[in-house]
PASEBA-1860 file (N, C-alpha, C; in nm, 3 decimals):
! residues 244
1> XXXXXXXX> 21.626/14.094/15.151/21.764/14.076/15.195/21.785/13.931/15.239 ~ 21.927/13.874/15.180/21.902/13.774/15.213/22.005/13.736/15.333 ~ 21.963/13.658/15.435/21.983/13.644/15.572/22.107/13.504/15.625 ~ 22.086/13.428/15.508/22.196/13.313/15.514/22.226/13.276/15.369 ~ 22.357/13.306/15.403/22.503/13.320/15.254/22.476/13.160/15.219 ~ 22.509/13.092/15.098/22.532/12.929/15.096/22.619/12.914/14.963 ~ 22.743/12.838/15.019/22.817/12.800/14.949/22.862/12.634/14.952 ~ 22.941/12.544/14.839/22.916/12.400/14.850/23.054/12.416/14.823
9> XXXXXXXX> 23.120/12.291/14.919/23.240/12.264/14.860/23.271/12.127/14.885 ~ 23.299/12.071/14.768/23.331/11.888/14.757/23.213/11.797/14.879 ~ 23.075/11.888/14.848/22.969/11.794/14.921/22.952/11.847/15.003 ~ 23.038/11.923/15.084/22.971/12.036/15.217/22.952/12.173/15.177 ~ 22.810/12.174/15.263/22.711/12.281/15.207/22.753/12.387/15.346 ~ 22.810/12.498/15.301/22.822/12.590/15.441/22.692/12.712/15.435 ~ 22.679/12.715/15.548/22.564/12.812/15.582/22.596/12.871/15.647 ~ 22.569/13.042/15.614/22.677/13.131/15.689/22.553/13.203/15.718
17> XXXXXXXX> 22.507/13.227/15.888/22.443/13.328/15.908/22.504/13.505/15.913 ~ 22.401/13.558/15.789/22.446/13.665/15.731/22.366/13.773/15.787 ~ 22.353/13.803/15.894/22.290/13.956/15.968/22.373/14.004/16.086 ~ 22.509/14.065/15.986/22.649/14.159/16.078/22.557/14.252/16.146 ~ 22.455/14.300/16.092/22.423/14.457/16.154/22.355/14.400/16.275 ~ 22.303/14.274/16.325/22.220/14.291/16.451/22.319/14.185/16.517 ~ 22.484/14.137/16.428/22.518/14.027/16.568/22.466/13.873/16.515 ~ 22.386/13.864/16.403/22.320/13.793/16.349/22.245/13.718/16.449
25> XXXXXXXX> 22.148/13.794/16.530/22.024/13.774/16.604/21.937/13.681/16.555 ~ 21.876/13.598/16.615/21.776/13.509/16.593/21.631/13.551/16.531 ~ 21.603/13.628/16.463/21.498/13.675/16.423/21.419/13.589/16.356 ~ 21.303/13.629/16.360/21.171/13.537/16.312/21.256/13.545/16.188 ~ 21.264/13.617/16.084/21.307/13.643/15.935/21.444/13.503/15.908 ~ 21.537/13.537/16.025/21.667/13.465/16.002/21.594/13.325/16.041 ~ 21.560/13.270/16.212/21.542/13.138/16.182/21.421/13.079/16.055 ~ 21.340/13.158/16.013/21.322/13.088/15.921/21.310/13.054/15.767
33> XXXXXXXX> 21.456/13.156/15.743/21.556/13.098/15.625/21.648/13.025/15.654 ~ 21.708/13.010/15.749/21.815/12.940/15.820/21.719/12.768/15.759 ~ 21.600/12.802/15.827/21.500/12.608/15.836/21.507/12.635/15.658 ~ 21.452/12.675/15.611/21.439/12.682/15.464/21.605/12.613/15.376 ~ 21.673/12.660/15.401/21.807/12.644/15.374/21.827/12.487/15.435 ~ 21.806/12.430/15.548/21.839/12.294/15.616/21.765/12.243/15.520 ~ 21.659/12.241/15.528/21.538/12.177/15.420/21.583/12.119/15.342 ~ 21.666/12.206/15.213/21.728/12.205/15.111/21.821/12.119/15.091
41> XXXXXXXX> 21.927/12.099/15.205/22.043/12.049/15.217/21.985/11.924/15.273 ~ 21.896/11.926/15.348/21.890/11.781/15.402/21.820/11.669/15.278 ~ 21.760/11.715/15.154/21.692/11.645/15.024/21.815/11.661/14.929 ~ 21.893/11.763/14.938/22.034/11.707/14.812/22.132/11.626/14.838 ~ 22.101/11.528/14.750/22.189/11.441/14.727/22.355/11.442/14.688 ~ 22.376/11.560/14.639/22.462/11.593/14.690/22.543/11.625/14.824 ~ 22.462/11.659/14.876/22.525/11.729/15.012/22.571/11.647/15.096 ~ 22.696/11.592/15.145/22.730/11.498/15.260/22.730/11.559/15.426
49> XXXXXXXX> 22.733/11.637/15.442/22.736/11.753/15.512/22.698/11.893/15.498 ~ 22.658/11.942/15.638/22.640/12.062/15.656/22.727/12.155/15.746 ~ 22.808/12.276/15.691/22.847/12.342/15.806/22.777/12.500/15.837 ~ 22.797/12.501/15.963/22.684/12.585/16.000/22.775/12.718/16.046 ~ 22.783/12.845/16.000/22.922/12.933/16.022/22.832/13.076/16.009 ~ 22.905/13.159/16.032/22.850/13.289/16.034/22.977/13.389/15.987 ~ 22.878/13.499/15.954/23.007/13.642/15.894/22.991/13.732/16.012 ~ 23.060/13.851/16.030/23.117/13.891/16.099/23.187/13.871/16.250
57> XXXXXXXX> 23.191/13.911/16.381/23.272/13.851/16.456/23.169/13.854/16.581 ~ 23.013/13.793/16.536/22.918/13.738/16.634/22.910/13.595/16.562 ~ 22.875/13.482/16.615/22.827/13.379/16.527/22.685/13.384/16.525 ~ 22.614/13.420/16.641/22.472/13.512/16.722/22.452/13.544/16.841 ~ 22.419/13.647/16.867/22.359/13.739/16.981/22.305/13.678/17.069 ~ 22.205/13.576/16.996/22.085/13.560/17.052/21.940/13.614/16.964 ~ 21.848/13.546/17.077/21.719/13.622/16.995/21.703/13.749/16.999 ~ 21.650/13.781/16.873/21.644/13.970/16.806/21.538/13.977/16.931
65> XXXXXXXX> 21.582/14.073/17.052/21.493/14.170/17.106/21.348/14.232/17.026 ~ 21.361/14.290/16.910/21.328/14.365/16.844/21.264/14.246/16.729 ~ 21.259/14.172/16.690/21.143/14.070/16.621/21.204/13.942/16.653 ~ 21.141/13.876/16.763/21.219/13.721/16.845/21.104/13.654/16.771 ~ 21.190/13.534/16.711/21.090/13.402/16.673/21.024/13.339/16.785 ~ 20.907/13.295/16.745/20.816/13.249/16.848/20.924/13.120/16.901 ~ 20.872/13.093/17.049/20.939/12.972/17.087/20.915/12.875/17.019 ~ 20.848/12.796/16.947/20.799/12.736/16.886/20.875/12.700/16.764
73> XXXXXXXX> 20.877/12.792/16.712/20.995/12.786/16.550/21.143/12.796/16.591 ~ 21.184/12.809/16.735/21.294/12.801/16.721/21.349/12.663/16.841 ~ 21.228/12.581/16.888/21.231/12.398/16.967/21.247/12.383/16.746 ~ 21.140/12.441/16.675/21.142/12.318/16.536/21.266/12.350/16.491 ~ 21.348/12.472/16.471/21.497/12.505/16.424/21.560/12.355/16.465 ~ 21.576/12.335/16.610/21.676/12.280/16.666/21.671/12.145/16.654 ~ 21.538/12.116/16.639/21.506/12.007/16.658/21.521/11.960/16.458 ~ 21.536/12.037/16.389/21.545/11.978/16.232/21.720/11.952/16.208
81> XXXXXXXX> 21.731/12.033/16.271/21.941/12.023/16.334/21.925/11.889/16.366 ~ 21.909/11.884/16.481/21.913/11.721/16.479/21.898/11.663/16.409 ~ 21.765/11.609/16.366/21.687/11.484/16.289/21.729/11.533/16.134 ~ 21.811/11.643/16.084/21.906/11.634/15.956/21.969/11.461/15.922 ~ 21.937/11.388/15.845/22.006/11.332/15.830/22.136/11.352/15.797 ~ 22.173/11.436/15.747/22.314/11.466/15.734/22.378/11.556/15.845 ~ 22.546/11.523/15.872/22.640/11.597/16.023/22.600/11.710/15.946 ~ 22.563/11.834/16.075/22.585/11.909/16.087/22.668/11.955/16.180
89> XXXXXXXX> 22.795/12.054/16.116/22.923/12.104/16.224/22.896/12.271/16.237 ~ 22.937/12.290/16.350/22.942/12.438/16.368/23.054/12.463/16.358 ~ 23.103/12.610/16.292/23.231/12.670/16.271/23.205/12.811/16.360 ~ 23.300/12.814/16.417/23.283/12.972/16.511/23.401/12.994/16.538 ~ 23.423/13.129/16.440/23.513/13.264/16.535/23.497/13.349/16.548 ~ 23.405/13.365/16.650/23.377/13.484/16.720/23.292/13.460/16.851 ~ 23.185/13.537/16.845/23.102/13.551/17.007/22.989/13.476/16.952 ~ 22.944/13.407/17.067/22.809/13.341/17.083/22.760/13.375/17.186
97> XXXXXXXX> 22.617/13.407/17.205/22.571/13.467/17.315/22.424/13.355/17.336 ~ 22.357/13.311/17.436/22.227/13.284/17.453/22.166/13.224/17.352 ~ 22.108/13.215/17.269/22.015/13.104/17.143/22.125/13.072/17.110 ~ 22.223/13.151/17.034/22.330/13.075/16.960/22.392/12.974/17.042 ~ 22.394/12.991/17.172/22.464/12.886/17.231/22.330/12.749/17.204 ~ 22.216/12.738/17.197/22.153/12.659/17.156/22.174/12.580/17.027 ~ 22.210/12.672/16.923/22.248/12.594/16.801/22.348/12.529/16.772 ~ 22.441/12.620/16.832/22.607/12.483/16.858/22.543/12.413/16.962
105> XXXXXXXX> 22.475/12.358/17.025/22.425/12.206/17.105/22.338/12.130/17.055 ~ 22.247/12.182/16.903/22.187/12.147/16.815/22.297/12.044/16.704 ~ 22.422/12.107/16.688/22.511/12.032/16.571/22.596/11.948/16.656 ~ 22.611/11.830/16.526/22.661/11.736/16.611/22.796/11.735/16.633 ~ 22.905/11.835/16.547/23.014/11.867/16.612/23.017/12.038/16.610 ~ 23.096/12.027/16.669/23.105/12.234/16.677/23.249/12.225/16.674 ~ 23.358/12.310/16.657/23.451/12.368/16.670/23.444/12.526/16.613 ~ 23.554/12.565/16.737/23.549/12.689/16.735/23.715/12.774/16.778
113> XXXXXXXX> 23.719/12.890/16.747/23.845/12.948/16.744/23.918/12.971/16.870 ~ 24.012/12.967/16.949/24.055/12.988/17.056/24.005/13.116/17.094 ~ 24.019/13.232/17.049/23.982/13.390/17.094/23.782/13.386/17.113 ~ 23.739/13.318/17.070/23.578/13.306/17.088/23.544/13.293/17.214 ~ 23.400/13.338/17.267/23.393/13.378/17.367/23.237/13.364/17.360 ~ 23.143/13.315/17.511/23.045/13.242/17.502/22.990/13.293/17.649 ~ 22.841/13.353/17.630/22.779/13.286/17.747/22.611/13.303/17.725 ~ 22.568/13.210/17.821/22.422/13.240/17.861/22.373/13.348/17.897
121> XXXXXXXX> 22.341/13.450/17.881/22.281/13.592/17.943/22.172/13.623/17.964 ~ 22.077/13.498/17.945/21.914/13.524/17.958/21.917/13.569/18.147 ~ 21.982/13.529/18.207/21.896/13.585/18.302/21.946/13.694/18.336 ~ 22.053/13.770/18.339/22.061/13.930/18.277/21.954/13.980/18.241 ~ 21.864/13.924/18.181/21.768/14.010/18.081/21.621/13.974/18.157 ~ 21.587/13.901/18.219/21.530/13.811/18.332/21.422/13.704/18.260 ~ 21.521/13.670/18.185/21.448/13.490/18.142/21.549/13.404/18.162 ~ 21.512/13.257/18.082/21.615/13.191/18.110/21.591/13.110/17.993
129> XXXXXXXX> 21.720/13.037/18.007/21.804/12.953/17.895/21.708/12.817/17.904 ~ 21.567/12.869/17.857/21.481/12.752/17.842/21.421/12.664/17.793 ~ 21.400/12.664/17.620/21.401/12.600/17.474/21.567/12.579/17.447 ~ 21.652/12.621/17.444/21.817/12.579/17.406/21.838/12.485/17.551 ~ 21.746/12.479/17.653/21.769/12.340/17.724/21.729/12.232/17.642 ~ 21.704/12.206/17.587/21.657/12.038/17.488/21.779/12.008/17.462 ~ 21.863/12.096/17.365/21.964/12.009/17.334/22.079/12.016/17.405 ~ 22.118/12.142/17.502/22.237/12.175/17.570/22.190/12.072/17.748
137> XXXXXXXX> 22.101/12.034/17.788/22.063/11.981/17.925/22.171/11.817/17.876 ~ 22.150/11.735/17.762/22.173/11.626/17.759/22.322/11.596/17.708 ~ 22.372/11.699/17.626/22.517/11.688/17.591/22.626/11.731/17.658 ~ 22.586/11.833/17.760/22.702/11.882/17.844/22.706/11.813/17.958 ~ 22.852/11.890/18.059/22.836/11.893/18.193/22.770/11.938/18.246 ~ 22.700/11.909/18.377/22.573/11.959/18.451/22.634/12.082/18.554 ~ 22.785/12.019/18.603/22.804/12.098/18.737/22.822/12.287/18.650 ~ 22.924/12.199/18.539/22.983/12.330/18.447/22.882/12.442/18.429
145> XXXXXXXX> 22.782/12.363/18.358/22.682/12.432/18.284/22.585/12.537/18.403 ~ 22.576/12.446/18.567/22.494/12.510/18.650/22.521/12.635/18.657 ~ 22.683/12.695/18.671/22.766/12.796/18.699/22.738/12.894/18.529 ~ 22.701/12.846/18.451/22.700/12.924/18.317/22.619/12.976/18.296 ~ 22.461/12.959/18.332/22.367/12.928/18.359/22.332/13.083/18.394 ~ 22.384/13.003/18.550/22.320/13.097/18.675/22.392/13.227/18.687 ~ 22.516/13.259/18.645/22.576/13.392/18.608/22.519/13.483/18.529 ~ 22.553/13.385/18.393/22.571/13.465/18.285/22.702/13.524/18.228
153> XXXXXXXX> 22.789/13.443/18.317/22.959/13.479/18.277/22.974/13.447/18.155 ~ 23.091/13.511/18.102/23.128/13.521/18.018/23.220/13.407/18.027 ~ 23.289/13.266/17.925/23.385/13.191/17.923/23.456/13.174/17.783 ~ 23.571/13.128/17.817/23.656/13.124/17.680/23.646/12.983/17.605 ~ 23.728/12.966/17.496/23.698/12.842/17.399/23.747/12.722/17.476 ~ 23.839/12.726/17.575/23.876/12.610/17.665/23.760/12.560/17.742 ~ 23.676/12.639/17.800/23.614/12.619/17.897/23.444/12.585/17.838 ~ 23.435/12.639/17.714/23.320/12.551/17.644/23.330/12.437/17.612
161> XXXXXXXX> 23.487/12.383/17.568/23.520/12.239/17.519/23.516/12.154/17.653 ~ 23.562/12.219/17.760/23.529/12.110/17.881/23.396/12.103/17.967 ~ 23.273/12.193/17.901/23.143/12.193/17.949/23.104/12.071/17.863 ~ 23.134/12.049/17.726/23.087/11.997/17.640/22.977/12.044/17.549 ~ 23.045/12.197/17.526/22.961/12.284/17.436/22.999/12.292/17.306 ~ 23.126/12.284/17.281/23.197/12.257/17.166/23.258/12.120/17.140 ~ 23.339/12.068/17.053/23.391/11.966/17.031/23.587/11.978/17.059 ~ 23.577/12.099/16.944/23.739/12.116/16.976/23.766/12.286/16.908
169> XXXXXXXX> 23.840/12.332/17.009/23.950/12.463/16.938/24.037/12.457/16.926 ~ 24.094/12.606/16.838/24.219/12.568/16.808/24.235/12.729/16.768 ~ 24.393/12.763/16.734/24.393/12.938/16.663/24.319/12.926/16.534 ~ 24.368/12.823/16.488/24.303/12.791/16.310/24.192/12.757/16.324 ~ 24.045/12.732/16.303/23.993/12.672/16.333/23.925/12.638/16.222 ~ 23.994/12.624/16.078/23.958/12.561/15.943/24.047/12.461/15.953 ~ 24.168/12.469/15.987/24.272/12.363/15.982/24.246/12.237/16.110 ~ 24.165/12.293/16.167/24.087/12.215/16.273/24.005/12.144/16.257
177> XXXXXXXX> 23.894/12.205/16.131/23.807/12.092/16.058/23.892/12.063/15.950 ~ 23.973/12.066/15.890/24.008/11.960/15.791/24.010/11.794/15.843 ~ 24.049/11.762/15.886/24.041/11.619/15.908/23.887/11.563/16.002 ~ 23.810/11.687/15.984/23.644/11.612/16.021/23.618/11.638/15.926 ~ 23.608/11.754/15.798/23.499/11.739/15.746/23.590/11.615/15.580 ~ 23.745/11.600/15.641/23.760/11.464/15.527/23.692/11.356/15.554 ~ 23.655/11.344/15.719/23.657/11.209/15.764/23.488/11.202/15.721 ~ 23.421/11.280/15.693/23.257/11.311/15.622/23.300/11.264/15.498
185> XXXXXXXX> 23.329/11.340/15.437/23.361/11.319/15.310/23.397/11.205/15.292 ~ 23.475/11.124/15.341/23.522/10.952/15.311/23.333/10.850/15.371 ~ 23.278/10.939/15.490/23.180/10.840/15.485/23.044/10.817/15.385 ~ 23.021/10.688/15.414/22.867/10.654/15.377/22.778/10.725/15.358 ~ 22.683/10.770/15.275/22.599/10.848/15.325/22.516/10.807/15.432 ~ 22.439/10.656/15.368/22.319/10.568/15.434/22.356/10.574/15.623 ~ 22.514/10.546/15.596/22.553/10.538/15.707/22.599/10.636/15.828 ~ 22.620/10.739/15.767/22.610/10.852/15.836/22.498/10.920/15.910
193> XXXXXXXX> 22.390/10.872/15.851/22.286/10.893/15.900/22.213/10.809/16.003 ~ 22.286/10.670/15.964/22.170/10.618/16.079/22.294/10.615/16.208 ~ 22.413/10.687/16.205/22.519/10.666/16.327/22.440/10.830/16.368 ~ 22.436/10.903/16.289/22.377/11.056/16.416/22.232/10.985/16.413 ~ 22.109/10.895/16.354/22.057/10.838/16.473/22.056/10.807/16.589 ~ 22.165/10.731/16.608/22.191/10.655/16.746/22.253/10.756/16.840 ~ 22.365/10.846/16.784/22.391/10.957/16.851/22.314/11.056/16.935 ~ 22.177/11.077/16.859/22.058/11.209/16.913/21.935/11.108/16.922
201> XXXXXXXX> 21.941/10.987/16.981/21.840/10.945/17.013/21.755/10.981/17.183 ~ 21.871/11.029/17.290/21.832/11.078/17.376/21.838/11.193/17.357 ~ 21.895/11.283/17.286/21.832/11.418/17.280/21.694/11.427/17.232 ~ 21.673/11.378/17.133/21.491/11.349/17.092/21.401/11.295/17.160 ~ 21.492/11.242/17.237/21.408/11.212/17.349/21.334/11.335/17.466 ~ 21.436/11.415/17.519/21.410/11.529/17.581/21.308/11.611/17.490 ~ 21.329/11.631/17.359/21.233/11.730/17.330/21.098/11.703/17.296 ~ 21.075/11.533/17.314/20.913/11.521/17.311/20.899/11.494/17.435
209> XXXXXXXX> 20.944/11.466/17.562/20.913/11.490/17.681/20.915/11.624/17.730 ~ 21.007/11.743/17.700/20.976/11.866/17.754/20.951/11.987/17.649 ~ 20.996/11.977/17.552/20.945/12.115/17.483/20.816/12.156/17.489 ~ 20.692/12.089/17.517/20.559/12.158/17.507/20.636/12.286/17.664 ~ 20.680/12.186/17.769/20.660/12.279/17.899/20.810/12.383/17.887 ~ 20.935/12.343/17.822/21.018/12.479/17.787/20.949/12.599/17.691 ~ 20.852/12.536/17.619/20.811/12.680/17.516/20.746/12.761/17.636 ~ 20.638/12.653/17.658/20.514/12.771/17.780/20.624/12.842/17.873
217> XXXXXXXX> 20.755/12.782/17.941/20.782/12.855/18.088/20.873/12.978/17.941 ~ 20.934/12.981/17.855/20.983/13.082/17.776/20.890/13.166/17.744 ~ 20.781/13.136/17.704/20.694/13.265/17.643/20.650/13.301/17.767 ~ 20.604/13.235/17.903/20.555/13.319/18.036/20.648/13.399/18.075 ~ 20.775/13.348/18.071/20.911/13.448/18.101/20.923/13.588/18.004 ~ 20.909/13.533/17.876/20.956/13.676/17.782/20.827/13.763/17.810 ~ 20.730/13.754/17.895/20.599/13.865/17.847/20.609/13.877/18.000 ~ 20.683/13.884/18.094/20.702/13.894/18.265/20.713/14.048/18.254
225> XXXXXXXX> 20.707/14.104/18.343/20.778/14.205/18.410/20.934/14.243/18.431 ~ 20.973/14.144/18.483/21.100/14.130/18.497/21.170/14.141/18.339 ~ 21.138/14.080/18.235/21.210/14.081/18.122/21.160/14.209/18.051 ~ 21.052/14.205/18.065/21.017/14.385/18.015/21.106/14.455/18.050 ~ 21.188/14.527/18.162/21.278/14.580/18.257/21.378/14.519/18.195 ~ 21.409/14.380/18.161/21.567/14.344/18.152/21.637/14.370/17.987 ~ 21.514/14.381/17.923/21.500/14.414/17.773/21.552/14.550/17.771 ~ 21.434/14.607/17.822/21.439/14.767/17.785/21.591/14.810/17.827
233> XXXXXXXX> 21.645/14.807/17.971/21.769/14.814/18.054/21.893/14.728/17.928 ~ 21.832/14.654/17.829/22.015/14.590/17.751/21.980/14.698/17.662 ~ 21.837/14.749/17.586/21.865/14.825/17.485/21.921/14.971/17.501 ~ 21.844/14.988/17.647/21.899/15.145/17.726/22.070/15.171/17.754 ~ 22.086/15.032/17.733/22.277/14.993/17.790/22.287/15.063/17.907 ~ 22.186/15.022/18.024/22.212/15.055/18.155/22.224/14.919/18.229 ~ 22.191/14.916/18.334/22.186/14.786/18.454/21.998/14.798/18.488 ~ 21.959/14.655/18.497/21.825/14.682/18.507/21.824/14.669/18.655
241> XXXX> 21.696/14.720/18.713/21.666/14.787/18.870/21.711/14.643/18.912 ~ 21.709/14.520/18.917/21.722/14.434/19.025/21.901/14.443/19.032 ~ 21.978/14.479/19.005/22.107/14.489/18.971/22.147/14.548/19.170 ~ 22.224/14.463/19.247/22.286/14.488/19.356/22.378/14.544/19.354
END
């Protein structure tokens, strides 16, 4: 089965994560056709761009409960997002939950639909938002993000664009990228690439200073106690025991 749709249009390559039945969850299987697919696009010469979009009305869940990619393959996901020489944009209308919120902070623009709806929920589940810190710690607001964080609230498309999680919404949110992905299309290639150099040079920075220690505190977190309990309690669709 195949896990990401790909279609090309006038040089942009869209990549539609294609797993409606789980929410299109982060699964070992999905991130690594998702990398397989970047691969591809980042060596054709054709391709001036990448947009990064999903089918049904999750863009992702998050990581699959039920087969989660090692931390490891999903710091290299984010980190090939970046160092793509070619923009990658996120398109979203719908829900993003936890990892996915990692991959829109992975692309270098995101837009998304006004009705979309976003949050961190790892510690609901009792981990935390700790590999999708590489790229979301250096592009957002800090105060915003503390409060997003530490809930797990739920926020709307206004309030991701002023964390600095997205770029821009709108009701349309194709008619929203028309005039980014022309303004791709009119550029350089050579040059496009070495401007998201200069762009994600401090994000690459963060992830060879901390990803060895975000993978370890994520995998000590996902094999805890506490997330055992916070797992079982989302699949049970109850409240897990620490719940006041």
């Amino acid at each position: 089965m195949t896990l990401i749709a790909r279609t090309r249009t006038r040089a942009v390559e869209t990549l539609s994560l294609d797993s409606p039945h789980n929410r299109n969850a982060l699964s070992a299987a999905l991130v690594g056709e998702l990398a397989g697919a970047l691969t591809d696009a980042g060596k054709d010469t054709g391709v001036r761009a990448v947009v990064l979009t999903h089918t049904g009305n999750t863009f992702s869940a998050g990581a699959d409960l039920k087969d989660p990619p090692p931390p490891e393959a999903l710091v290299a996901l984010l980190r090939q997002i970046i160092e793509l020489p070619k923009p990658v944009v996120a398109r979203v209308t719908g829900h993003v939950r936890a990892g996915g919120l990692g991959l829109l902070a992975a692309c270098d623009i995101a837009a998304a639909a006004t009705d979309a709806t976003f949050a961190f929920t790892e510690v609901r589940i009792g981990v935390a938002p700790a590999v999708i810190s590489l790229p979301l710690l250096p592009r957002t607001n800090p105060r915003a993000l503390a409060r997003h964080y530490l809930t797990g609230e739920r926020f709307d498309a206004a309030e991701a664009q002023a964390t600095g999680l997205i770029t821009t919404c709108a009701d349309d949110v194709d008619t929203a990228l028309e005039p980014i992905l022309d303004g791709l299309r009119r550029s350089a290639p050579d040059a496009l690439a070495e401007t998201k150099r200069l762009l994600t040079a401090r994000v690459l920075e963060a992830f060879d200073r901390d990803a060895a220690d975000l993978t370890a505190l994520s995998a000590r977190l996902f094999s805890s106690p506490q997330a055992r309990e916070g797992m079982t309690a989302f699949l049970e669709r109850r409240d897990p025991a620490w719940v006041v």
